[in-house]
C-alpha positions as CSV (number, residue, x, y, z in Angstrom):
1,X,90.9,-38.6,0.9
2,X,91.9,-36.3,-1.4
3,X,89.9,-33.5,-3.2
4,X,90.4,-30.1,-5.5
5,X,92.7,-27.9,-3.8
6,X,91.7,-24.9,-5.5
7,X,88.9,-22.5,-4.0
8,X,88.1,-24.8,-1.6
9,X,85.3,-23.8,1.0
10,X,85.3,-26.0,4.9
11,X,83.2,-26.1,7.9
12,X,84.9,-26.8,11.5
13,X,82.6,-28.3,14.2
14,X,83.5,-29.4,17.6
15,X,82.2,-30.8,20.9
16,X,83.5,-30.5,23.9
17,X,86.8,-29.4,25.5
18,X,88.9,-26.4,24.6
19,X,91.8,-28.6,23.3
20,X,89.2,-29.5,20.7
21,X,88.6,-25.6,20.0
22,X,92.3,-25.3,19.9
23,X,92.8,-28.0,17.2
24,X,90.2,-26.8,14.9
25,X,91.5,-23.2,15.2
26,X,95.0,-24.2,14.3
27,X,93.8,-27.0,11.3
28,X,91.3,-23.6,9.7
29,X,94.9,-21.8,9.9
30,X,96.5,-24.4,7.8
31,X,93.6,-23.8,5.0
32,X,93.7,-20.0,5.3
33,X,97.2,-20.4,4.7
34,X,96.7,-22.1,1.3
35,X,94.1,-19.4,0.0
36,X,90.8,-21.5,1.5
37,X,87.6,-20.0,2.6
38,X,86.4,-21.0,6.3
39,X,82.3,-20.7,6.1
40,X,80.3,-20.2,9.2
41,X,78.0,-23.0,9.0
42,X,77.6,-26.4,6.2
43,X,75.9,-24.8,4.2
44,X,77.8,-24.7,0.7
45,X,81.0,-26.2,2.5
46,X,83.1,-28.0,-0.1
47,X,84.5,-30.1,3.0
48,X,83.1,-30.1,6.5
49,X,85.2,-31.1,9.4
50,X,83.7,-32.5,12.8
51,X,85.9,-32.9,15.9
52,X,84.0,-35.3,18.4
53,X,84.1,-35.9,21.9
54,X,83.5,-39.2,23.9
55,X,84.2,-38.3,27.3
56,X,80.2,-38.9,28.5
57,X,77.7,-40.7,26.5
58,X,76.1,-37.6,26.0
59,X,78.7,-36.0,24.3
60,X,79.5,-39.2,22.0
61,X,75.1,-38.5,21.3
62,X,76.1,-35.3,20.4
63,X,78.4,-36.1,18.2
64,X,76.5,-38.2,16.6
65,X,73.5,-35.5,16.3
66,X,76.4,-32.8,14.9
67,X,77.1,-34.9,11.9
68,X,73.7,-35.5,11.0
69,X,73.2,-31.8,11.1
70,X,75.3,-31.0,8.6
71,X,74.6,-33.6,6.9
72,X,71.1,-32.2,6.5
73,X,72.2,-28.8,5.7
74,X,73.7,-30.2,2.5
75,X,77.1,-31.6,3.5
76,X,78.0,-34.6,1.2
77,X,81.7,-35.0,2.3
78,X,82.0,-35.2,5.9
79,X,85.2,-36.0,7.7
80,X,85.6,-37.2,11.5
81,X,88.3,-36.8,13.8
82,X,88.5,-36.6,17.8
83,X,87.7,-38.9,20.4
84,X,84.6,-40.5,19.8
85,X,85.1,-41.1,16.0
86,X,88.7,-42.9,17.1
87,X,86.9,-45.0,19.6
88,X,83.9,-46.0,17.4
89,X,85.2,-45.3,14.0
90,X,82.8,-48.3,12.7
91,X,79.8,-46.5,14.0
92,X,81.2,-43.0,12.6
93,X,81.9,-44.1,9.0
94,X,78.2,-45.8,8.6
95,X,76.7,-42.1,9.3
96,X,75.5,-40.0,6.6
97,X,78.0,-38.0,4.1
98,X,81.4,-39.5,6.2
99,X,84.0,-39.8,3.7
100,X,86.9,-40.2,5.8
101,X,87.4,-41.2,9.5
102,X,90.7,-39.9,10.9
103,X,92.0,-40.9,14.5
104,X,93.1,-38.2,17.1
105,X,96.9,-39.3,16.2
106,X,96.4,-38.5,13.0
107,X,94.1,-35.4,13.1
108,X,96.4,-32.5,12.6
109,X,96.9,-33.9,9.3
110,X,93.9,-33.2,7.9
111,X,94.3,-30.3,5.9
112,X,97.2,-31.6,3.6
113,X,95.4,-34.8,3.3
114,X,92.5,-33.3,2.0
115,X,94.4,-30.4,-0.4
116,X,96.6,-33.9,-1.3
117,X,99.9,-32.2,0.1
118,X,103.1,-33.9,0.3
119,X,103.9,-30.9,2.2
120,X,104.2,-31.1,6.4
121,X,102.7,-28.2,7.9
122,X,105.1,-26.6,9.1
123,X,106.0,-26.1,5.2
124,X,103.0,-23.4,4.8
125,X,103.9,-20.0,5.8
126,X,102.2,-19.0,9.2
127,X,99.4,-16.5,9.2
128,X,98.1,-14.5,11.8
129,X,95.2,-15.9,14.2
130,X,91.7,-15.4,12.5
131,X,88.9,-16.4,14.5
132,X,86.9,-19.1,13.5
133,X,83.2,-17.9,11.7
134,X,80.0,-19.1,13.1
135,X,78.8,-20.5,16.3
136,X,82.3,-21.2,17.3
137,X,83.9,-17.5,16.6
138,X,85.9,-17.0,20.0
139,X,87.8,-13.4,20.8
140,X,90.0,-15.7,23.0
141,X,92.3,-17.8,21.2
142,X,92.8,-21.6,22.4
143,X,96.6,-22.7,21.8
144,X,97.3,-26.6,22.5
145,X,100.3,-26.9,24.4
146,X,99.9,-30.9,25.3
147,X,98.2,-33.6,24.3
148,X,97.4,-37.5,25.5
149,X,97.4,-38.1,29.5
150,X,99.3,-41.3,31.3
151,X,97.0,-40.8,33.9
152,X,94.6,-44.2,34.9
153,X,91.5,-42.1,36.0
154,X,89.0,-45.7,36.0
155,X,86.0,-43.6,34.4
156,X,87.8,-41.9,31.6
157,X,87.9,-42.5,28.4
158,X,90.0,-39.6,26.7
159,X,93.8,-41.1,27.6
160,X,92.5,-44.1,25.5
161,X,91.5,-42.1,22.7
162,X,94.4,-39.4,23.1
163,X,97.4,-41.7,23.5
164,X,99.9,-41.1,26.3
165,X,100.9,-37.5,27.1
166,X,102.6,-35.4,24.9
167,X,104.4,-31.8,25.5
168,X,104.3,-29.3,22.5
169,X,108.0,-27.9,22.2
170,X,107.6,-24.2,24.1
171,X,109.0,-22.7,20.6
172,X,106.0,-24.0,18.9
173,X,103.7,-22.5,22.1
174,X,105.4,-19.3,21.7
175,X,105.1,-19.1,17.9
176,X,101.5,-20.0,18.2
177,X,100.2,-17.2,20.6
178,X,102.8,-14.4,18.6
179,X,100.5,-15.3,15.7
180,X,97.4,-14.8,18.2
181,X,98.8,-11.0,19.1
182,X,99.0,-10.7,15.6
183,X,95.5,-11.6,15.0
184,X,94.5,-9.1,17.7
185,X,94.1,-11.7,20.4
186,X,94.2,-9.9,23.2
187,X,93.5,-13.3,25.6
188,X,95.4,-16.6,24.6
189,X,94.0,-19.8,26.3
190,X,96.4,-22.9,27.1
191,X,94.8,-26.2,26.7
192,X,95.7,-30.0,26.9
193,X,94.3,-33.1,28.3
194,X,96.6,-33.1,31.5
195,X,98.0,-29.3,30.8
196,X,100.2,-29.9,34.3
197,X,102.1,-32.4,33.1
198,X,103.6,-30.6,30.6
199,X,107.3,-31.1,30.2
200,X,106.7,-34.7,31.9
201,X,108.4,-36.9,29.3
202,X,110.6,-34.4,27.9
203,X,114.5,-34.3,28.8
204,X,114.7,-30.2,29.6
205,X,113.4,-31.2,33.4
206,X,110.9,-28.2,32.6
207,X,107.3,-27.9,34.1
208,X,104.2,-26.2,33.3
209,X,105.8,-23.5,35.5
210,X,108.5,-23.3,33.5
211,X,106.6,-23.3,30.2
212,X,104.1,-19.8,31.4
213,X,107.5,-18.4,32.5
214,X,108.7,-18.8,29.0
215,X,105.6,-17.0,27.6
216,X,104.9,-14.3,29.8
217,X,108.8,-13.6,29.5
218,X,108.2,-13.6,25.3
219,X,105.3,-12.1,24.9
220,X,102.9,-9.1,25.0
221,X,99.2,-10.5,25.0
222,X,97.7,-9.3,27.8
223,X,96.1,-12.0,29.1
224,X,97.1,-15.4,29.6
225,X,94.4,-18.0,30.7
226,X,95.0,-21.6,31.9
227,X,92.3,-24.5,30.7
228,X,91.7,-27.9,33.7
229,X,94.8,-28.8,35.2
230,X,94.9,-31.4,37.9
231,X,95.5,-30.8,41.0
232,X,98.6,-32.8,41.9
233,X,100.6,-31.0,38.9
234,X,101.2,-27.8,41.3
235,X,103.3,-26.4,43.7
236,X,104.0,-23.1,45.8
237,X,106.2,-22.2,43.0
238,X,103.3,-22.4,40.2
239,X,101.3,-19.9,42.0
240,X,104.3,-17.6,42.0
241,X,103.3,-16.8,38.3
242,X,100.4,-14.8,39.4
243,X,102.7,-12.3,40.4
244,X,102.3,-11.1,37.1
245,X,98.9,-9.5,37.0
246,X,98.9,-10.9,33.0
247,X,97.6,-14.4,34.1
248,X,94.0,-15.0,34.7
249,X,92.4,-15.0,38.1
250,X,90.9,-18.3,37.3
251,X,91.8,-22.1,37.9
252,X,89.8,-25.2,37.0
253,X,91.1,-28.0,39.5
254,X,89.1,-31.2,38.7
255,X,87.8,-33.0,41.7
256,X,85.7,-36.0,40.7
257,X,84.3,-36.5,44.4
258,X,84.5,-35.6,47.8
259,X,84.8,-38.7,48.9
260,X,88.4,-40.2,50.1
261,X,86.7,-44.0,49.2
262,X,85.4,-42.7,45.7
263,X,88.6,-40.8,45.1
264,X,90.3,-44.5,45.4
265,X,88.2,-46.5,43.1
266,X,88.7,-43.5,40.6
267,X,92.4,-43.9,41.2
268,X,93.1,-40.2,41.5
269,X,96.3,-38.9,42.7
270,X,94.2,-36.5,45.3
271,X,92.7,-37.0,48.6
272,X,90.2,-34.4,49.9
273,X,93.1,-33.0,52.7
274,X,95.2,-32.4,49.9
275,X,92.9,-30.4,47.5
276,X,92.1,-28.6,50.5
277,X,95.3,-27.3,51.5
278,X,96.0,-26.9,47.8
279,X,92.3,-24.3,47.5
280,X,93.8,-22.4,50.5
281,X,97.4,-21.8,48.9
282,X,95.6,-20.5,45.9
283,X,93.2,-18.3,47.4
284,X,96.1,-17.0,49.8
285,X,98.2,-16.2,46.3
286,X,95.8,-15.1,44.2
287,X,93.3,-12.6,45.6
288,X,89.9,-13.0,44.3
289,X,90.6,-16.0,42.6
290,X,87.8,-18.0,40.5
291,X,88.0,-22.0,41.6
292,X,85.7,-24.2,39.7
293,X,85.3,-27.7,39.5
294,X,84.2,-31.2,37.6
295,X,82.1,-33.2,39.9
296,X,81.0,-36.8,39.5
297,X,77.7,-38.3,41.0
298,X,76.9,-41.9,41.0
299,X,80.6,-43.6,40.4
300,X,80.1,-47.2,40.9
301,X,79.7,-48.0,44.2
302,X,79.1,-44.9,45.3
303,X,77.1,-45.1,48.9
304,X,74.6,-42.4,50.1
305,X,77.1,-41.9,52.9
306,X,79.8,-41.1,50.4
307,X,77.8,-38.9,48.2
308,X,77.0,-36.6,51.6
309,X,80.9,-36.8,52.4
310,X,81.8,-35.9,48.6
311,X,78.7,-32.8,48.9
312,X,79.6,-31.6,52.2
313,X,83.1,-30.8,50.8
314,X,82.2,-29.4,48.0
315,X,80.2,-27.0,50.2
316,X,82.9,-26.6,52.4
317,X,85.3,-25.5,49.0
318,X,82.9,-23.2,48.1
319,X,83.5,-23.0,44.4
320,X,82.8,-20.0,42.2
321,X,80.9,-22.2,39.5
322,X,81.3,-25.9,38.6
323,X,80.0,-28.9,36.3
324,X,78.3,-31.5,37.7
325,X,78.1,-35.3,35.4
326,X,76.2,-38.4,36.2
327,X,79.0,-41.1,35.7
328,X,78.1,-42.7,32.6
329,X,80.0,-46.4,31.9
330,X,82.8,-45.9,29.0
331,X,83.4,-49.1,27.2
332,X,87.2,-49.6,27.8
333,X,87.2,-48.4,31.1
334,X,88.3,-50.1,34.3
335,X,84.6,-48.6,35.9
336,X,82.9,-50.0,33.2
337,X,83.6,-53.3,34.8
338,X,82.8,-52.5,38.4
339,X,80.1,-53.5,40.3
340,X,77.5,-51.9,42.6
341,X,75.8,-49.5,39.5
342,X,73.9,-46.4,41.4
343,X,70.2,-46.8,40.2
344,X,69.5,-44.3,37.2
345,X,66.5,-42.2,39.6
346,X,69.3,-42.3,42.6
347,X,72.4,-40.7,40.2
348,X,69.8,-37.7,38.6
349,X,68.8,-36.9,42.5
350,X,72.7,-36.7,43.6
351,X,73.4,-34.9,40.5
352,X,70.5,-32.0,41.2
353,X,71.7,-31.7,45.1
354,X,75.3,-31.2,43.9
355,X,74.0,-28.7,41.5
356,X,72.2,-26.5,43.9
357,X,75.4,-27.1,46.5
358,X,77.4,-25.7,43.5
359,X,75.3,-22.6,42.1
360,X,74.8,-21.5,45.6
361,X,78.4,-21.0,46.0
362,X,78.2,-19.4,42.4
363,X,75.7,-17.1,43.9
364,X,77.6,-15.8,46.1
365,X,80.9,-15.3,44.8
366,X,79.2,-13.1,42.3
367,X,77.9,-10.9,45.3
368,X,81.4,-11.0,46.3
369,X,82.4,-8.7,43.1
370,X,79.5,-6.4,43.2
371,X,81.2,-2.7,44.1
372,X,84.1,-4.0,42.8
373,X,86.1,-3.2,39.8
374,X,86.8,-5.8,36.9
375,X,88.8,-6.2,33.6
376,X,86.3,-7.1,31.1
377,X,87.3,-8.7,27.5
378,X,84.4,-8.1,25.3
379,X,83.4,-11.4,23.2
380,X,80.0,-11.0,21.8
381,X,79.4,-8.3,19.2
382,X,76.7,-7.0,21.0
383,X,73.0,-5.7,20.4
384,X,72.1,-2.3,19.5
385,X,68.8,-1.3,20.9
386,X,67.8,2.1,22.8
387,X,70.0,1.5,25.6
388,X,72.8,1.6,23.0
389,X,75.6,-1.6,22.4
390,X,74.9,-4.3,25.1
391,X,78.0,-6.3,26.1
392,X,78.9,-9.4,26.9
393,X,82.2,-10.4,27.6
394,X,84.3,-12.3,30.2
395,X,86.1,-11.3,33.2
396,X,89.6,-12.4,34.1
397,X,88.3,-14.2,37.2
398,X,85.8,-16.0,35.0
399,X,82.1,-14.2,35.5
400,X,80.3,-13.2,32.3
401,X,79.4,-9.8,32.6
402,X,77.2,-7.3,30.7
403,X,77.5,-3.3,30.1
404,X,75.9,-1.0,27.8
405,X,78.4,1.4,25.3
406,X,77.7,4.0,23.3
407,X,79.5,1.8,20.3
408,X,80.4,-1.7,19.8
409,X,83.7,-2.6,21.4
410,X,83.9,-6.3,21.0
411,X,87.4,-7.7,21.1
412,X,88.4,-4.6,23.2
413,X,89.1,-5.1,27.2
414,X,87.7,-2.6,29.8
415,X,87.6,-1.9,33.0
416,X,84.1,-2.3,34.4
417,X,82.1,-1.0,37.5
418,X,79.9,-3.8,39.0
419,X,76.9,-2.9,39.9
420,X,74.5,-6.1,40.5
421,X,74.1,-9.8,39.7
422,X,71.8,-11.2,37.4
423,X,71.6,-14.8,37.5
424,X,75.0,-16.2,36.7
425,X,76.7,-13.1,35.5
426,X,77.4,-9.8,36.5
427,X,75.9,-6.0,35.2
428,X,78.1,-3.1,35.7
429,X,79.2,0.1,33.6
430,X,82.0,0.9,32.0
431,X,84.3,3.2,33.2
């Protein structure tokens, strides 16, 4: 597809994961970069630009919902990329106002396609970071560092819609997150879809140890932030980098289950021993670390005797926060084809229990930070009411936390006085 390259206004939408976030932040760079306006919502939008996701069946619903939303807000030339629009691109050309259906491999070359560029882009002159308008405006910015996954995980989807894993050259890291500090980024975000892998296929012998070493050594930012990375990728030497008080107190280690027996079927390099030992050298290296989690309830076969193994573990990790999913078949996938399906009721009871197990920890790794004394990166731009500015912003360990100021200091980091909980985040005062 090709269409007038002059004063050209696009819409970015996304579901799901921050490597998603990432891509649409760098693609709305390549526009900016040739003189185009990035609009907040569809409405008006010359082009609009959906990323999907297909790693649950209720993400591919959402998808689908997204792009009849801005359909209905006026967009007539809609273009999909990302996972679910790869794996069903039949399904996502027939919906309303899709001009174009472009597969994950192929993604990052959507803004010369549609300015009809025989450019590359790394032909336009890089720009500063400029957050993204809209719903999906983020203080923090998301830099890709890998893509694809050679992992066999039976329930997922993503390294068939991804491709096999690939490492984004550390220059190209680097140059990313120096055009972040620019922007005023004062948090950069790695992501991929097996982050600890990076390096894997490359010659330089380098790992995702290597690769933070690189950045922290390079730049200024002052914090860096890690997205999921599997378990298995890390050793005593990764948590060495925390050291460096620039790196986020916060890890997401997916566990899937529990369950040694579920753990198999999924064909995850992990056994419950092993995450263990692996939560205990974090927590001994990183004081006041955040661990969260992915959990999955009703994976075929799944017995009520390993659904109590897989919830009395995660009781005995106790997580600072978590996401629970009812397994959902994806077409493709070596679970799709397994037997022994957990009865629909049955999965939604397993799912609530593991949700309670989860948000009780939660609970009380919140109280856990109350008297204590946290860094605080600012992200919403705040209400003014009589109370003056409320904040919300994110700690480095994770918690949402919320302050009053006498003026609005979004994108700004503080240090901040806890006081109390309040639900799922934190109340304090700035000091």
């Amino acid at each position: 597809m090709s269409t007038n390259p002059e004063s050209m206004k696009i819409f970015f939408d996304t579901i799901g994961c921050r490597l998603n976030q990432a891509e649409i932040e760098q693609m709305a760079g390549q526009f900016r970069a040739a003189g185009h306006q990035i609009l907040e919502s569809a409405v008006g939008a010359d082009i609009v630009v959906v990323n999907t996701c297909s790693v649950t069946a209720a993400a591919a619903s959402d998808s689908r919902q997204k792009v009849r939303q801005v359909s209905h807000a006026g967009a007539r030339k809609i273009i999909l990329t990302g996972c679910w629009a790869t794996l069903e691109s039949d399904q996502a050309s027939a919906l309303p106002g899709v001009v174009e259906v472009i597969s994950n491999l192929d993604k990052m070359s959507i803004p010369l396609r549609v300015m009809n560029s025989e450019m590359t882009q790394y032909d336009l002159e890089p720009i500063a970071r400029k957050p993204l308008p809209g719903a999906h405006q983020r203080t923090r910015a998301f830099i890709k560092a890998q893509d694809g996954c050679n992992n066999i995980c039976t329930f997922c989807v993503t390294r068939l819609a991804r491709g096999s894993g690939k490492s984004v050259p550390k220059e190209l890291v680097l140059n990313a997150i120096c055009l972040a500090e620019k922007g005023d980024a004062h948090e950069v975000v790695l992501t991929g879809v097996h982050l600890g892998s990076w390096g894997s296929e490359m010659n330089s012998h380098e790992t995702i140890t290597d690769l933070i070493d690189y950045l922290l050594d390079n730049t200024s930012v002052d914090r860096i932030r890690l997205s999921s990375i599997e378990p298995w990728d890390l050793d005593k030497r990764f948590f060495s980098l925390w050291q460096n008080p620039r790196m986020c107190r916060h890890l997401h280690l997916p566990l899937q289950s529990g369950s040694a027996s579920v753990l198999k079927r999924m064909v995850r390099h992990n056994t419950p021993e092993a995450f263990a030992e692996l939560v205990t050298i974090a927590r001994e290296s990183i004081p006041g670390v955040a661990l969260t989690t992915d959990i999955i309830v009703g994976f075929p076969g799944e017995t009520e005797e390993e659904f109590q193994e897989s919830l009395a573990f995660v009781e005995q990790m106790t997580f600072s926060g978590g996401h629970v999913f009812r397994y959902s078949p994806r077409e493709g996938t070596a679970a799709a084809r397994m037997t022994g399906r957990v009865h629909g009721d049955v999965v939604r009871e397993r799912a609530e229990e593991m949700r309670i197990a989860i948000g009780e920890s939660e609970s009380r790794y919140l109280n856990t930070m109350i008297g204590k004394q946290l860094q605080v990166l600012w992200e919403a731009s705040g209400v003014l009411g009589e109370k003056g500015w409320t904040l919300h912003g994110l700690s480095d360990n994770n918690i949402k936390v919320k302050a009053n100021a006498d003026h609005n200091r979004c994108n700004q980091i503080d240090t901040v006085q806890i006081e109390r909980a309040l639900g799922l985040s934190l109340v304090g005062t700035i000091k």
